[in-house]
MIMARMI-534499 format. One line per 3 residues: their letters; for each residue x, y, z of N, C-alpha, C. Coordinates in steps of 0.05 Angstrom, whole numbers. Example, Ala and Ser with C-alpha at 12.3 -4.5 7.8 and 13.67 -1.06 7.14 Angstrom:
BEGIN
AS) 264/-114/156/246/-90/156/264/-66/156 ~ 257/-45/142/273/-21/143/258/1/157;
//
This chain:
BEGIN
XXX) 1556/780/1469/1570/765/1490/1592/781/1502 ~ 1596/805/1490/1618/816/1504/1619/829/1531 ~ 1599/822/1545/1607/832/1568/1596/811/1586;
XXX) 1602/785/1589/1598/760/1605/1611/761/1617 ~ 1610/755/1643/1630/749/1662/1630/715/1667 ~ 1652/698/1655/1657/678/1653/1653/669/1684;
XXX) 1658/684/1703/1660/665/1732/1638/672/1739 ~ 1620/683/1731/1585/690/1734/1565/661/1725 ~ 1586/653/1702/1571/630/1694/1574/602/1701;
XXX) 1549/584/1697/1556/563/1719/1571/540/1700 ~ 1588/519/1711/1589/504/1688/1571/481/1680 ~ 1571/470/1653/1558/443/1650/1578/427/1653;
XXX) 1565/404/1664/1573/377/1679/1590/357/1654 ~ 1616/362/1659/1639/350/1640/1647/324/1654 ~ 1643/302/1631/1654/268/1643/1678/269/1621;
XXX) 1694/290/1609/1711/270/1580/1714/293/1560 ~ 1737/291/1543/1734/310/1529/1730/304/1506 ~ 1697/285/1503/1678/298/1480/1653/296/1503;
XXX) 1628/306/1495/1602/306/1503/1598/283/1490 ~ 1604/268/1511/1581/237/1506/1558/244/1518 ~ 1545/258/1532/1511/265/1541/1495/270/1516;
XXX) 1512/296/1506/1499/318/1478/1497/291/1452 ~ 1516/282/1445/1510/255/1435/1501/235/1434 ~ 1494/220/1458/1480/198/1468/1452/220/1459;
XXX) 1445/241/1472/1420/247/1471/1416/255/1429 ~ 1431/259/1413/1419/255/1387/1410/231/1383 ~ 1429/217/1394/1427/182/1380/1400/178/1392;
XXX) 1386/178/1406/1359/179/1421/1344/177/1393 ~ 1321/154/1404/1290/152/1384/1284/178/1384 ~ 1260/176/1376/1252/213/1368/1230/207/1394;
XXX) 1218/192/1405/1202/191/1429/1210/200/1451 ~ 1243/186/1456/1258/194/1480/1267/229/1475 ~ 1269/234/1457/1284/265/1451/1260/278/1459;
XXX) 1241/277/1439/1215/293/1449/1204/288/1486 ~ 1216/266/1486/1206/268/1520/1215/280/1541 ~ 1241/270/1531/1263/288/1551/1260/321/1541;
XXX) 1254/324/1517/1249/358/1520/1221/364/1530 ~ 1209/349/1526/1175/361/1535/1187/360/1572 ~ 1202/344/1587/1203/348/1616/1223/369/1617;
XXX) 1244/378/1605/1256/397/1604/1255/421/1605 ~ 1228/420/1587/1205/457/1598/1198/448/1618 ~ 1195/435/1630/1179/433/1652/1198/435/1672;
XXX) 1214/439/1681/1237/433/1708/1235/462/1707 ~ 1236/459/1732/1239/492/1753/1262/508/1743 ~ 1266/531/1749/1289/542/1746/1309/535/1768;
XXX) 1304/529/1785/1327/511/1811/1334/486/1793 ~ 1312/482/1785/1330/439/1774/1351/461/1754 ~ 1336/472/1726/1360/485/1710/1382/499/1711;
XXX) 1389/506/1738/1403/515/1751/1417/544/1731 ~ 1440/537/1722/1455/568/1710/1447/561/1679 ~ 1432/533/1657/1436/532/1633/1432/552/1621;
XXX) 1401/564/1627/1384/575/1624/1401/610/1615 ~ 1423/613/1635/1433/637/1636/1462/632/1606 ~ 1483/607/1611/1495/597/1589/1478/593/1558;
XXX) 1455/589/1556/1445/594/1533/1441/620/1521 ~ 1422/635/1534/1419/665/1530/1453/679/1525 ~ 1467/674/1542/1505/684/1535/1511/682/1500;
XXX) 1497/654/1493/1502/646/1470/1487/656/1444 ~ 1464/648/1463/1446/666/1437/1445/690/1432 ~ 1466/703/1412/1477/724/1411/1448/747/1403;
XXX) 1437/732/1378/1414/750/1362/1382/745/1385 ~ 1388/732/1406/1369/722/1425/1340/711/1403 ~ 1347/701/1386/1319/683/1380/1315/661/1385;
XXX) 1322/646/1409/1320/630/1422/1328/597/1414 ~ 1352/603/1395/1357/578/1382/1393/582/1375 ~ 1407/563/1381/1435/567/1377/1440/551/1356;
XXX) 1453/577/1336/1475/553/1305/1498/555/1316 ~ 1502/543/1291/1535/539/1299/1558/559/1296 ~ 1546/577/1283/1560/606/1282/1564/621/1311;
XXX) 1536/615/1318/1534/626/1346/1557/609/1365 ~ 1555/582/1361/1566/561/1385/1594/575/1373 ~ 1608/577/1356/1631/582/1346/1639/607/1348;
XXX) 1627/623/1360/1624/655/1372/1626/654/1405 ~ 1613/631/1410/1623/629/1445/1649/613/1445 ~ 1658/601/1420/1689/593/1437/1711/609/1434;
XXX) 1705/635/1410/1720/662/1408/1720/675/1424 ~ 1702/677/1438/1697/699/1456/1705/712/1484 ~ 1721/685/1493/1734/672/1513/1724/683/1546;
XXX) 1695/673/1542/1674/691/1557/1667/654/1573 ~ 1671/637/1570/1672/610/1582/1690/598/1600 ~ 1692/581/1608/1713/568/1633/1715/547/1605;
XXX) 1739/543/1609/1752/523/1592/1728/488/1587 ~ 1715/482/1608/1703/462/1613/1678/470/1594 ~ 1669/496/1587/1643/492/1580/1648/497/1548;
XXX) 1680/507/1542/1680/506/1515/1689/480/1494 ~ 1694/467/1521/1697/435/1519/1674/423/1503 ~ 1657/431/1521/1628/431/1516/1612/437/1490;
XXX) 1621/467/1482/1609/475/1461/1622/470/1447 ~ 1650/464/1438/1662/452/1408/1643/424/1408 ~ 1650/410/1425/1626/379/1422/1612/379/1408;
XXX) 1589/403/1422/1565/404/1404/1571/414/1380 ~ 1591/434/1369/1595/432/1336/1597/415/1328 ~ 1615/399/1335/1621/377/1320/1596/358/1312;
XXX) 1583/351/1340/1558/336/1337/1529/339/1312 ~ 1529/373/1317/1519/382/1303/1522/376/1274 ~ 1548/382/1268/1548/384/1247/1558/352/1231;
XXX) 1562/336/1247/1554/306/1235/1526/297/1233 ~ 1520/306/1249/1477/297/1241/1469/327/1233 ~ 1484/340/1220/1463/359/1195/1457/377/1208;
XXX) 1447/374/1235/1430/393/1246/1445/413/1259 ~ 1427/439/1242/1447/466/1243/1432/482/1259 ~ 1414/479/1281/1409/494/1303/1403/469/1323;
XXX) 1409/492/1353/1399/481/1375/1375/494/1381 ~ 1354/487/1391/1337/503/1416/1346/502/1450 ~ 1323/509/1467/1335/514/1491/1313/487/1492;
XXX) 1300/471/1479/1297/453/1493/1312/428/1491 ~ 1326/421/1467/1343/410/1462/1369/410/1483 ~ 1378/432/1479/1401/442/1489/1398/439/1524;
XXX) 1377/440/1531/1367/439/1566/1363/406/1563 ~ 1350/392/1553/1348/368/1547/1381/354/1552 ~ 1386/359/1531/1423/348/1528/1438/354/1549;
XXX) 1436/378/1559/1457/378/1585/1446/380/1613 ~ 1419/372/1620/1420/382/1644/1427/356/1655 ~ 1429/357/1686/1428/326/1689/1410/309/1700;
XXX) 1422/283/1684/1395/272/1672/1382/254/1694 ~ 1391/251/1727/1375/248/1744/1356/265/1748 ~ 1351/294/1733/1326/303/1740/1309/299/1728;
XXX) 1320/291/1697/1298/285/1682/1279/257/1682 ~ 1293/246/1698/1290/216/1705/1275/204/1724 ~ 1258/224/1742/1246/220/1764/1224/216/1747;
XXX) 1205/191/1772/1183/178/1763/1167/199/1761 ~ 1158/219/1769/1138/229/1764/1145/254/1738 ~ 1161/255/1732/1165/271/1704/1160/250/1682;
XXX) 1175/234/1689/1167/209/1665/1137/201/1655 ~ 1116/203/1688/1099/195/1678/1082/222/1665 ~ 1096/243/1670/1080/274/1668/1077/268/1628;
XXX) 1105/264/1622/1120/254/1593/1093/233/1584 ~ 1096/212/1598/1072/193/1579/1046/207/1583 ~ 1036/217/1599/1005/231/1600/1008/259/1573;
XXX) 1030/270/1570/1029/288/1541/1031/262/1523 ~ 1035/254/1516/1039/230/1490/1011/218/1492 ~ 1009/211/1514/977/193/1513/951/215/1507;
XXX) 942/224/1487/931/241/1476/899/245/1481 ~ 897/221/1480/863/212/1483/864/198/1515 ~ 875/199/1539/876/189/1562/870/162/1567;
XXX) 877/145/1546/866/122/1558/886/101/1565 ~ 902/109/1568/938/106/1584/941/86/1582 ~ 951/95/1550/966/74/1531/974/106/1505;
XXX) 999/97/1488/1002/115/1474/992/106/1434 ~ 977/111/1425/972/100/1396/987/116/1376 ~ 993/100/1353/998/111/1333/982/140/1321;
XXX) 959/140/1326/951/165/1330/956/185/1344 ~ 956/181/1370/968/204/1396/999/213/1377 ~ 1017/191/1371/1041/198/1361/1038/218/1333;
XXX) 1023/210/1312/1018/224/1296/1013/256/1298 ~ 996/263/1320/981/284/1330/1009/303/1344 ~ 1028/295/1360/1052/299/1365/1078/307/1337;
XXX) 1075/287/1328/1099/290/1303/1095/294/1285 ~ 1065/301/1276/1057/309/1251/1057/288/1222 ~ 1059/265/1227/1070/247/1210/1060/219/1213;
XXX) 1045/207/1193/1031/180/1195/1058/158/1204 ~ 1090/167/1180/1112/155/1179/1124/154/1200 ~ 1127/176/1213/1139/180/1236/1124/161/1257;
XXX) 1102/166/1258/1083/151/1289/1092/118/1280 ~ 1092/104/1264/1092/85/1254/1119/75/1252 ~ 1149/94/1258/1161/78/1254/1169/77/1288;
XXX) 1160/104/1302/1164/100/1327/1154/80/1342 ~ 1130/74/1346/1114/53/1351/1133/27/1347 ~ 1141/20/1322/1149/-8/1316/1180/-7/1330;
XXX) 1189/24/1339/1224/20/1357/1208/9/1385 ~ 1186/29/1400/1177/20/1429/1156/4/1426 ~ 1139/-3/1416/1119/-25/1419/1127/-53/1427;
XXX) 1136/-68/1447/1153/-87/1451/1133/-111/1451 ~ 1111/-113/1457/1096/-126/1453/1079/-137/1430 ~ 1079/-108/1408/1071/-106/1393/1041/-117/1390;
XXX) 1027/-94/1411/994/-95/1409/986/-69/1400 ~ 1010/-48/1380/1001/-34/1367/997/-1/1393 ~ 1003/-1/1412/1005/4/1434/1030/13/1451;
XXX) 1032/32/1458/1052/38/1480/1051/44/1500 ~ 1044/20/1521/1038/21/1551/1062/45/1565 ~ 1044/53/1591/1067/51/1611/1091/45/1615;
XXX) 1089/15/1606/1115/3/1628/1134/0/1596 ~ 1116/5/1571/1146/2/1557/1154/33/1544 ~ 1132/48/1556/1157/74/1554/1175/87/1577;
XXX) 1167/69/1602/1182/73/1623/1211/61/1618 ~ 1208/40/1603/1230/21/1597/1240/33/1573 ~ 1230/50/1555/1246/68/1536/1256/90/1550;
XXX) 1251/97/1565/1260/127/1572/1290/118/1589 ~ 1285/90/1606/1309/84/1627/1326/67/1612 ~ 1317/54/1584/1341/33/1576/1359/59/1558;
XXX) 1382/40/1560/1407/61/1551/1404/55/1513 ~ 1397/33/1500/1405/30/1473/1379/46/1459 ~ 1358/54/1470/1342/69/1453/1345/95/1463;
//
């Protein structure tokens, strides 16, 4: 990181000084996280605008995943605008209350980009056509399984979004997972 030019880099979008985004997005079901990262590879390098360039800054050993050594290496480094190291203490902290001791770039693109891009109807539905596995547009405990690797996992996801509980995850109630704020 030593030779960044801090006013080269763009900032991430600060409401407060903690990351309520980077947090709101752990607290996320594991459907909404995987969704929002599965559209997150997917956004252009215009929607991602500078993250893309603030991650690589960070990822010192470039294997494409930030610890917290690393995040704690960009706020030494004084290679940031004050706003984005705002930013990256957050995520230590966050991190290191839910355990989890790396980021990826899809995570990390997930969490901060903003989240009107990830939010457009046709990414959303791009999101349920990867989940709906077998195309018959609806999502099963199977499709989930096949995704998360895990009979437990598909099963407990299902019973957070299944609102109807026909064993099933239509359309309209993962449209309504992805836009309601408590899941």
């Amino acid at each position: 990181m030593g030779l960044v030019d801090k006013a080269s880099l763009p900032s991430l979008k600060h409401t407060g000084a903690v990351n309520s985004k980077f947090k709101s997005y752990l607290a996320m079901n594991k459907l909404k996280k995987a969704a929002l990262a599965h559209i997150a590879t997917h956004l252009s390098h215009d929607e991602v605008k500078g993250l893309e360039d603030i991650f690589k800054a960070i990822d010192v050993d470039g294997d494409g995943t930030l610890t917290i050594d690393e995040l704690k290496g960009a706020l030494t480094s004084n290679s940031f605008s004050t706003e984005v190291q705002v930013e990256i203490h957050s995520m230590i902290d966050t991190l290191q209350v839910e355990g989890t001791l790396e980021l990826n770039w899809r995570e990390f693109c997930a969490a901060t980009v903003d989240k009107s891009m990830l939010m457009q109807e046709d990414k959303i539905r791009m999101a349920f056509n990867y989940f709906d596995r077998t195309h018959r547009g609806s999502i099963s405990v199977r499709d989930l399984s096949t995704v998360f690797g895990s009979d437990t996992q598909a099963q407990e996801i299902m019973g957070e979004i299944d609102a109807n509980g026909d064993g099933l995850i239509s359309y309209e109630e993962f449209h309504e997972m992805m836009e309601g704020k408590s899941v």
